[in-house]
N, C-alpha and C positions, 0 to 999 in steps of 0.2 A: 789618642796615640801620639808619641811625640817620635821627631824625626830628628835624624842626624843631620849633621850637614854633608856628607857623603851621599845620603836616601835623597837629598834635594838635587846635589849634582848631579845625579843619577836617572833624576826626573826632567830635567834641563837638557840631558843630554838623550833622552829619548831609549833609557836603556831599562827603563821599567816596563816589568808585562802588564797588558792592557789592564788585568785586574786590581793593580799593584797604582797602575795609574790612574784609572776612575777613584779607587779611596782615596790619594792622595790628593784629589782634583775636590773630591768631596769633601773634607777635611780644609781645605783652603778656601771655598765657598763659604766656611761655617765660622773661619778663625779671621780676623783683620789682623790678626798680632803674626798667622802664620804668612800672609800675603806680605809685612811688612821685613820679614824673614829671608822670602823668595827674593821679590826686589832685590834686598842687599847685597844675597849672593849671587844675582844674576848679575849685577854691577862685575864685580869683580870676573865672574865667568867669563861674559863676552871681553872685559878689557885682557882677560887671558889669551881669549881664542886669537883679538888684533896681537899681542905679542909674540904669539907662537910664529906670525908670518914672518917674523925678523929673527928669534932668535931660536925655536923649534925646542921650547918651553914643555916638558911634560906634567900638565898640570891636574892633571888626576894623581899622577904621585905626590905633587906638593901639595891637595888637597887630603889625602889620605893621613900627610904627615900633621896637617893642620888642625884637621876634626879629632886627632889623637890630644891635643892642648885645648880644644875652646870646647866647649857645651850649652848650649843654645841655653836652658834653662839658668843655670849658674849663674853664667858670664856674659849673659843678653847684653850688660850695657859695655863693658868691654869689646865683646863680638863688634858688634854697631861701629862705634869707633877703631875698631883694625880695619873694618870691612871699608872705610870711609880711606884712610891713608895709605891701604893696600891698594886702591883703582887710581892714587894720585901716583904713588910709586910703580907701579906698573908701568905707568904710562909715561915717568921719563925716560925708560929707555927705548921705550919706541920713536918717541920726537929727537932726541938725541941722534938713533939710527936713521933716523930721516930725512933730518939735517945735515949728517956728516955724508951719507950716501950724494943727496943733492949734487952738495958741495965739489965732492969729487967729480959727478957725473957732469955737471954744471959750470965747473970753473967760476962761481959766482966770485966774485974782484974783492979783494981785502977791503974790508968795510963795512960790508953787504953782507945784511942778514935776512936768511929766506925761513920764515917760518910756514910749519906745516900744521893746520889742528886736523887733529885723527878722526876717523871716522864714528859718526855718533856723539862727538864731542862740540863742546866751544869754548876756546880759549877766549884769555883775553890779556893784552899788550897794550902797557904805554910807551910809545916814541920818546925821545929824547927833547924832542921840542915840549912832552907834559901833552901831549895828543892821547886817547887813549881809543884803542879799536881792539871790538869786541869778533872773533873771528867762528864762523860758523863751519857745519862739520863737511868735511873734504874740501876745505880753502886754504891757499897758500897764499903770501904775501910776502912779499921781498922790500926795504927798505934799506937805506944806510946806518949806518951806526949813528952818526953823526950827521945832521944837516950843514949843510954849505951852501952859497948864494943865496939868492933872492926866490927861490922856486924850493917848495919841499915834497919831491916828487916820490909817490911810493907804486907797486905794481900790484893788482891784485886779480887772482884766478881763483872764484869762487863766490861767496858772499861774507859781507863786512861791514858793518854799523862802526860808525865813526863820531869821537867826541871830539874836534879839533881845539886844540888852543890858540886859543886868540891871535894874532901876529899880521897888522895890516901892508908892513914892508916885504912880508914873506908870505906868500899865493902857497897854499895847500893841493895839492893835485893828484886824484887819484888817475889811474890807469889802468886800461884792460887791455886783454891781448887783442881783442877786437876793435880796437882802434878808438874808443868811449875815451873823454878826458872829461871827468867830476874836479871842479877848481870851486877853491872858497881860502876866503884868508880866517874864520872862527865860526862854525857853525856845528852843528848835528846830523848827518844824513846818515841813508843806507844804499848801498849799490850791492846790486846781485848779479855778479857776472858768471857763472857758471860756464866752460869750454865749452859743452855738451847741450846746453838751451840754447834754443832759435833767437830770446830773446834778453835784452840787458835791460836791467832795473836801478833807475837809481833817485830815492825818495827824499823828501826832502823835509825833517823831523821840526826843524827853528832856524831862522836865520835865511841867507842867501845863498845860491851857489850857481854855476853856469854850467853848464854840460856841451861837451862838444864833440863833434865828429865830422870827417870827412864823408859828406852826403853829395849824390851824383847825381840824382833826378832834380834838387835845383831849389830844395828846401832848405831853411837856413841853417848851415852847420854849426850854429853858438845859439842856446836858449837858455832862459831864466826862467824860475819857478820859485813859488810862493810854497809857504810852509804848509803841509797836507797833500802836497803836487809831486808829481813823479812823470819823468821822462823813459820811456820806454824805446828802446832802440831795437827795430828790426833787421836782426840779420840777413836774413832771408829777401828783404824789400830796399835795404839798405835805406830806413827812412825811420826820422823821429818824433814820436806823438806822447803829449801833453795831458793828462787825466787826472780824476780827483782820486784819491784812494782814503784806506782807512787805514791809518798809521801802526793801530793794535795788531792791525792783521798781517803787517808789512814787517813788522820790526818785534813783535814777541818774542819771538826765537831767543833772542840774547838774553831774557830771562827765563828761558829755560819752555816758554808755553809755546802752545800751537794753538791760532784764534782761525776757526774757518767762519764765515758769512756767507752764504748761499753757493759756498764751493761745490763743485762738478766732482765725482769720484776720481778723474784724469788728476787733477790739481790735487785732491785728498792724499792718494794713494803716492802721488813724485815726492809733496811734503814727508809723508811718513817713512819713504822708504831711505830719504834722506836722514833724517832724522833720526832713524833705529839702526841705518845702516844694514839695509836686509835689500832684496830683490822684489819685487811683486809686481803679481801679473794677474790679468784682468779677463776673466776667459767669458766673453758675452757681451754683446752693443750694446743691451738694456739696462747692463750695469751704468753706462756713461750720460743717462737719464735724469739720475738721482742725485740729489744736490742736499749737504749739509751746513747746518751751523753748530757750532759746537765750540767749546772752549778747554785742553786738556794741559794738565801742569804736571801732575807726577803720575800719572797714568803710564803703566805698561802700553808693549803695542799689546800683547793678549788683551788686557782689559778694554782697550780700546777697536779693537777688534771684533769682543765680544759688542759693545754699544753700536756697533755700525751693524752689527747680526739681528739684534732687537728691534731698533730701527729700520729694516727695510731687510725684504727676502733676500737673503743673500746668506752664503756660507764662507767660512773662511777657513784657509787650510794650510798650516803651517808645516813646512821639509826644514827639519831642521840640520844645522851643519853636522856632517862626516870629515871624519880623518883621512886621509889618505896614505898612501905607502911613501909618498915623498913630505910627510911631517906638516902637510899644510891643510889648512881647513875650506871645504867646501863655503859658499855664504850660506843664511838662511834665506830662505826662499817663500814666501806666504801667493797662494791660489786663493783668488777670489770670483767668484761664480753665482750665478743664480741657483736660488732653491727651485727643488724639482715638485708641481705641484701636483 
């Protein structure tokens, strides 16, 4: 049977009867060509559903007018390629709206540029100094247009992997709103600073860098770390400790992977839901038991949700987003639970 791209919206959106949605569930198990299908227009779906929250986008009708032009079988390599600069064009005028909202809301000073990457996404920005920083999804970063003096100081709320350029007269210095100062004059690191984590991450790829914070129990507020080393900042302890990590697992992200090593479902489940841009929640202690290794690149969350189902008792149960009467979209929402034996 072949499907539209409407019968696929349709299926996305949860508006097929249960019958309608086991053949097509069956039918996708059976085809790779049709799962490479789903993906492309789920791309575009969900970057619909983040524009709807800014501009109240009706995209069932611009999908209706769309599947009227394209036809999967026909125009497969065509389709592909729209489907690819339709999620790039979508999505500058959400970062545009983001930007300029800030702006306003913010007063941020002539010069100063706050960038936003949207949920699910990761941009990525070269500085003017030839720095290039790769920005992960729900992170903001403020810099100047221009550097001036001796210090090139930038601001970051979220996580950010950094390629600096070299410059031993001019000190590179990241900053968090938690009080973290990451300083290097040409190196490679990653800081994760997230408002919302107890804890700040900041990893250290080649090269040198110092980390520093104002600490009150009487530990030293400036440390150096060797390349594979990360300083971790307690908020909550107000205190800074030194550890080995594994660099794959810390910094993937910017190429698009997700690497777990003996991860706990707590940590599984923060990464993912970061990463797809969904809610989930954990109904059962015995789920926080269970520990993975796994390595995922273009994996859906389904697919990958189904491989944590195979792997260990557990079900997983996705609410997906509603409309509302004010134009804006519920999130999705994934339950995670034990099987019942």
């Amino acid at each position: 049977m072949e499907y539209t791209v409407q019968y696929i919206i349709n299926y996305l959106e949860n508006t097929l009867s249960a019958d309608e949605r086991r053949s097509f569930e069956a039918s996708l198990d059976k085809s790779v060509e049709l799962q490479q299908e789903l993906k492309e227009i789920r791309l575009v779906w969900e970057s619909s559903l983040e524009l709807k929250l800014h501009r109240q986008i009706d995209s069932a009708k611009n999908w209706k007018k769309l599947s009227k032009k394209i036809t999967i079988d026909k125009y497969q390599k065509k389709f592909r390629y729209f489907v690819r600069n339709m999620a790039a064009l979508l999505m500058i005028p959400l970062v545009i709206a983001t930007f300029t909202l800030y702006r306003q809301r913010n007063h941020i000073p002539a010069g100063q540029i706050e960038l936003t990457s949207a949920n699910g996404l990761v941009t990525k920005v070269t500085l003017s100094d030839g720095t290039e920083v790769w920005l992960n999804s729900g992170s903001k970063l403020s810099y100047p247009q221009h550097f001036t003096g001796d210090t090139r100081n930038i601001l970051l709320s979220g996580e950010a992997y950094f390629k600096v350029k070299a410059d031993r007269t001019n000190r590179f210095e990241v900053l968090t709103h938690d009080g973290l100062t990451v300083s290097a004059y040409g190196t490679e690191f990653n800081v994760c600073a997230y408002e919302e984590d107890p804890v700040v991450e900041a990893t250290l790829i080649s090269g040198n860098i110092e980390v520093g914070t104002s600490v009150k129990n009487g530990t030293p507020d400036l440390i150096k770390i060797s390349a594979g080393q990360q300083v971790r900042y307690d908020k909550n302890k107000d205190r800074l400790e030194v550890a080995d990590v594994n660099l794959a697992v810390k910094t993937s992200w910017k190429d698009g992977k997700m690497i777990f090593r003996r991860a706990d479902m707590a940590e599984i489940t923060h990464r993912l839901a970061r990463h797809f841009n969904v809610d989930i929640r954990l109904e059962g202690k015995e789920l926080y038991d269970y520990e993975y290794s796994a390595t995922f690149t273009t994996e859906t969350l389904e697919e990958i949700l189904y491989l944590l189902e195979k792997s260990a008792p557990i079900k997983c149960g996705i609410i997906y987003p509603e409309q509302s009467e004010d134009y804006t979209y519920t999130r999705k929402t994934v339950i995670i639970s034990m099987k019942e034996i």
